[in-house]
C-alpha positions as CSV (number, residue, x, y, z in Angstrom):
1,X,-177.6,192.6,-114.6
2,X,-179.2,189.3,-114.8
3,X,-182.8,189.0,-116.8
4,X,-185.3,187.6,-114.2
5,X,-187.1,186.3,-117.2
6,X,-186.7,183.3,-119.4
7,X,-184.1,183.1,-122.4
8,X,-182.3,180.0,-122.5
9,X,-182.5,177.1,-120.6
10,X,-179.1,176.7,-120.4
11,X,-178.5,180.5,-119.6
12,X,-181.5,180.4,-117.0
13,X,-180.5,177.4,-114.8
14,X,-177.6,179.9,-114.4
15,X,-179.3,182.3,-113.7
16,X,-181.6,180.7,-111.1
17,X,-178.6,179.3,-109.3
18,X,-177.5,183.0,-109.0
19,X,-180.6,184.7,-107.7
20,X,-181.0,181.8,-105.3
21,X,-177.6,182.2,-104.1
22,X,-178.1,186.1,-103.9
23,X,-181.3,185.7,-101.9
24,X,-183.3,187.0,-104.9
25,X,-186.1,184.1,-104.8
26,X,-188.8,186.9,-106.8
27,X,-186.5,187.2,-109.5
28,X,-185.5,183.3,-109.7
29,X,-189.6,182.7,-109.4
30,X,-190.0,185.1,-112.2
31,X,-187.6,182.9,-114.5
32,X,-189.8,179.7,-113.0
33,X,-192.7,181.1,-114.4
34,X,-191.7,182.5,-117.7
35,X,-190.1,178.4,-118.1
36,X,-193.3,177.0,-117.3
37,X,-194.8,179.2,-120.1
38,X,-192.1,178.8,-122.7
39,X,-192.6,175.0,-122.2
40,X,-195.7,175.0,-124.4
41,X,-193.5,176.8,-127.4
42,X,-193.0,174.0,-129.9
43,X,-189.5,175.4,-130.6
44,X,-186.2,173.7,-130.0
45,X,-185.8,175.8,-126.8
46,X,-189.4,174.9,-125.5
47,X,-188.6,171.2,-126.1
48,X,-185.2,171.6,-124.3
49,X,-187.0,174.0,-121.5
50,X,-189.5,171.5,-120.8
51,X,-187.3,168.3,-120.8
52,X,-184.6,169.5,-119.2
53,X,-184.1,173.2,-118.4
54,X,-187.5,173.9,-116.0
55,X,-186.7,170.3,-113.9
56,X,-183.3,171.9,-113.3
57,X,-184.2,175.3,-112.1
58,X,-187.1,173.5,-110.6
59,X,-184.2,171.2,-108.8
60,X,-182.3,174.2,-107.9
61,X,-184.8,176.1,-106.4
62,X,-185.5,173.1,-104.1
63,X,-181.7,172.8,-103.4
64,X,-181.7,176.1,-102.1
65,X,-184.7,176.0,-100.0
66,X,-183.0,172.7,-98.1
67,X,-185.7,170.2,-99.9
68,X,-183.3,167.9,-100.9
69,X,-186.0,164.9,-101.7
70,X,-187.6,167.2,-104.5
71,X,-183.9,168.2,-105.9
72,X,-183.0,164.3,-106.3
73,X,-186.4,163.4,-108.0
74,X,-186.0,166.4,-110.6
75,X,-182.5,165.5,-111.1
76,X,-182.2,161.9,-111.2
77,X,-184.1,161.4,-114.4
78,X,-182.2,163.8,-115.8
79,X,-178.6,162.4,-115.7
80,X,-178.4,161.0,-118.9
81,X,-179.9,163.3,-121.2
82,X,-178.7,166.8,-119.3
83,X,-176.4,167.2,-122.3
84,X,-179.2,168.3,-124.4
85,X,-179.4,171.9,-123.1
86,X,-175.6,172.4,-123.7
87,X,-172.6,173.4,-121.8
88,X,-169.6,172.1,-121.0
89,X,-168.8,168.6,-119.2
90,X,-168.2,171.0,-116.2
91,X,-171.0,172.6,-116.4
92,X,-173.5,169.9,-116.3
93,X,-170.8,168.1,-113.8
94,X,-172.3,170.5,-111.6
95,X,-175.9,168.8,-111.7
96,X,-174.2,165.6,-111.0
97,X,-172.7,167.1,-107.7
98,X,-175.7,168.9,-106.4
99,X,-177.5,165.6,-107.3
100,X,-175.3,163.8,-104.9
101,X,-174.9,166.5,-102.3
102,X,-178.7,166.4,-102.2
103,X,-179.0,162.9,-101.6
104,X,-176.1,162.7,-98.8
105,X,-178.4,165.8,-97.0
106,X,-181.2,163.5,-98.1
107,X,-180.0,160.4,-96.4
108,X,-180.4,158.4,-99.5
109,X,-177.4,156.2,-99.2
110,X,-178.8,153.5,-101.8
111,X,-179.0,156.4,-104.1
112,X,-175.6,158.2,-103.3
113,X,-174.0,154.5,-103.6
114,X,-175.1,154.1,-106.9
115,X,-174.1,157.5,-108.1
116,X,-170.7,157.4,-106.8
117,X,-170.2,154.0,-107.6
118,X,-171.3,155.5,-111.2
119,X,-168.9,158.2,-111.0
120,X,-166.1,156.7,-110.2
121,X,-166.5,153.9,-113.4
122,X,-166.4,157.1,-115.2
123,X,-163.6,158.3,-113.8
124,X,-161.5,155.2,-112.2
125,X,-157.9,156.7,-112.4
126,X,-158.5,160.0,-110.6
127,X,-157.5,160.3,-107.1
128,X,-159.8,163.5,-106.1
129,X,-163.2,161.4,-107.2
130,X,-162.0,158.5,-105.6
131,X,-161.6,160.6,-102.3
132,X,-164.8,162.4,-102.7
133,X,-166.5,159.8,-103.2
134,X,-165.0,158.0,-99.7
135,X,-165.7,162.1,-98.1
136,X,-169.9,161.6,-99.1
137,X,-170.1,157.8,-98.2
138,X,-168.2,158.4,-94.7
139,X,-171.5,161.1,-94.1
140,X,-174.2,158.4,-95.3
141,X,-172.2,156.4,-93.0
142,X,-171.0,153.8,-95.3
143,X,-167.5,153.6,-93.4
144,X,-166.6,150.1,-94.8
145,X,-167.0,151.5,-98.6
146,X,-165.4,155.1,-97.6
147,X,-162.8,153.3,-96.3
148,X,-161.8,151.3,-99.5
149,X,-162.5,154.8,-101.4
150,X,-160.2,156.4,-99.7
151,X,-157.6,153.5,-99.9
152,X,-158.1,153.7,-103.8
153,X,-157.5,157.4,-103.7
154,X,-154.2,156.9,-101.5
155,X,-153.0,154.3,-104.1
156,X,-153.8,156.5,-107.6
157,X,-152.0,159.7,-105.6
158,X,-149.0,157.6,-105.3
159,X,-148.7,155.9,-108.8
160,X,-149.5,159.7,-110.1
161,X,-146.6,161.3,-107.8
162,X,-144.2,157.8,-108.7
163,X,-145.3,158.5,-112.8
């Protein structure tokens, strides 16, 4: 089964995410504490656990319990230097989402403007961000700016499906 006690940043944002979404909040509080420890270890790891990996299991914890404030200030700091503690672009795509998600729960539209506004630069031929993007502005209600998102996303599908 899954350790309920640090190893890896990387590997115990995983598993904190897990336990949390099992109901297991002793075993992901076990992994919180043995992060806050390990980030006194002057190791690579301890300098990865403290910069990154204990904010992010810090961040999902708060997801999970519905405080959605806390999650954005952990993870918005952390954007840009998330790759640190490994993974795939996937992977740490999935901070980026559960950033957003929390700030569309949070209400913060300023923030989940800039984010998807972000997001899409990255990403500006791809229908599916495009309509994603129009889906969590529509919910800050943002209908002028989901509107146009969702117009962009109609416009890529079609040059994809003429291509």
């Amino acid at each position: 089964g899954l350790r309920d006690d640090a190893y890896y940043a990387f590997n115990d944002a995983h598993g904190v995410m897990a336990f949390m979404s099992d109901g297991r909040e002793g075993s992901a509080r076990r992994v919180l504490s043995a992060l806050e420890r390990r980030t006194h270890d002057r190791d690579a790891n301890g300098v990865i656990t403290r910069d990154v990996g204990l904010p992010v299991c810090r961040a999902i914890h708060a997801f999970a319990h519905d405080d959605y404030s806390t999650t954005v200030d952990l993870l918005l700091p952390l954007r840009h230097i998330a790759h640190r503690f490994g993974g795939s672009h996937a992977q740490r795509d999935l901070l980026s989402q559960t950033l957003i998600a929390a700030a569309v729960r949070d209400g913060q539209r300023n923030v989940v403007r800039a984010l998807l506004a972000e997001r899409c630069d990255l990403r500006p031929n791809c229908p599916e961000v495009w309509r994603t993007a129009a889906g969590h502005l529509e919910m800050v209600g943002d209908l002028v700016a989901a509107c146009t998102a969702r117009q962009t996303a109609e416009h890529l599908s079609h040059k994809v499906a003429a291509a």
